[in-house]
N, C-alpha and C positions, 0 to 999 in steps of 0.2 A: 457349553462354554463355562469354565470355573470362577467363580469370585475370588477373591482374597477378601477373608474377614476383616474388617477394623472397625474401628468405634470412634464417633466424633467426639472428641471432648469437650468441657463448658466454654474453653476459649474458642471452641468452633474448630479449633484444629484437628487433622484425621492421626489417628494412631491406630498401626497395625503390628498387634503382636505376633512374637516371632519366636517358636516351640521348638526344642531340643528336640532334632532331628538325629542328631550322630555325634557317636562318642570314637577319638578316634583311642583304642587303646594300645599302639604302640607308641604314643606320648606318653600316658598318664602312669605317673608316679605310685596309682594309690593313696595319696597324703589324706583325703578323706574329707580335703576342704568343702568339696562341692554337697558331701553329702551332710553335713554338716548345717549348709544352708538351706535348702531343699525345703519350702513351709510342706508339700505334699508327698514326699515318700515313691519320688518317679527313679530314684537311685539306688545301687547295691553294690556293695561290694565283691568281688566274686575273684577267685584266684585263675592263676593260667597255669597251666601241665606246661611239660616243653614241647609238648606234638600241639597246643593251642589250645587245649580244649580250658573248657569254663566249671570251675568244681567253684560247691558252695563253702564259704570262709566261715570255718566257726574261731568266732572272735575270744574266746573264752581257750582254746585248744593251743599250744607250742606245735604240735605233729605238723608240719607243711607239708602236702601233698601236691605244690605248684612251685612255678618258677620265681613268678610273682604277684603284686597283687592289683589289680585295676579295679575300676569302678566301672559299673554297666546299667546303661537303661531297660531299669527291670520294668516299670509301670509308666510308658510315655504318653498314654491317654490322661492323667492326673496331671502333664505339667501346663501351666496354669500361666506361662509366658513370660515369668518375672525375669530371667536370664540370669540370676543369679549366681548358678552354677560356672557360669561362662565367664564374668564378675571375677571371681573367687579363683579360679583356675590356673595355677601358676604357669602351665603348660600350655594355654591355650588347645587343650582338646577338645572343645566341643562347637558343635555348628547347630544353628538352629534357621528353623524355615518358617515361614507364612504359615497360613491354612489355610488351603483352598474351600469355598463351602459346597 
């Protein structure tokens, strides 16, 4: 049987946080809000081919190699629950979940 993680707080009340599970990228803009906020480094920028595929964006290059450009959870073990991402997200593309322990 799984738990879901929380933590009581000092008012005694439970709060459970809730982790960048899925980014949907046929929302996202790219606009680079989310990574912007991110205190941990759980996001990346990454472009799309037109067959889907995920090429790495060098931010310094003009040369585009993709159609366009989205944002991907590179590092989702570092996200730390704050949902900021999700906050900030004009698109609403991002889902986040519990954790089971």
């Amino acid at each position: 049987m799984s738990t879901t993680f929380s933590v009581t707080l000092p008012s005694g009340a439970t709060w459970t946080p809730t982790f960048v599970s899925n980014l949907d990228d046929q929302k996202c803009i790219g606009c680079g809000r989310c990574f912007k906020v991110c205190p941990r480094g759980v996001l990346e920028l990454v472009g799309l081919t037109e067959d889907g595929a995920r090429v790495p964006v060098d931010l310094d290059d003009d040369d585009e190699e993709y159609e366009k450009k989205v944002m991907t959870i590179a590092h989702q073990e570092l996200c730390i629950g704050c949902t900021a991402c999700s906050k900030i997200c004009p698109k609403k593309c991002y889902t986040h979940a519990a954790s089971a322990l």
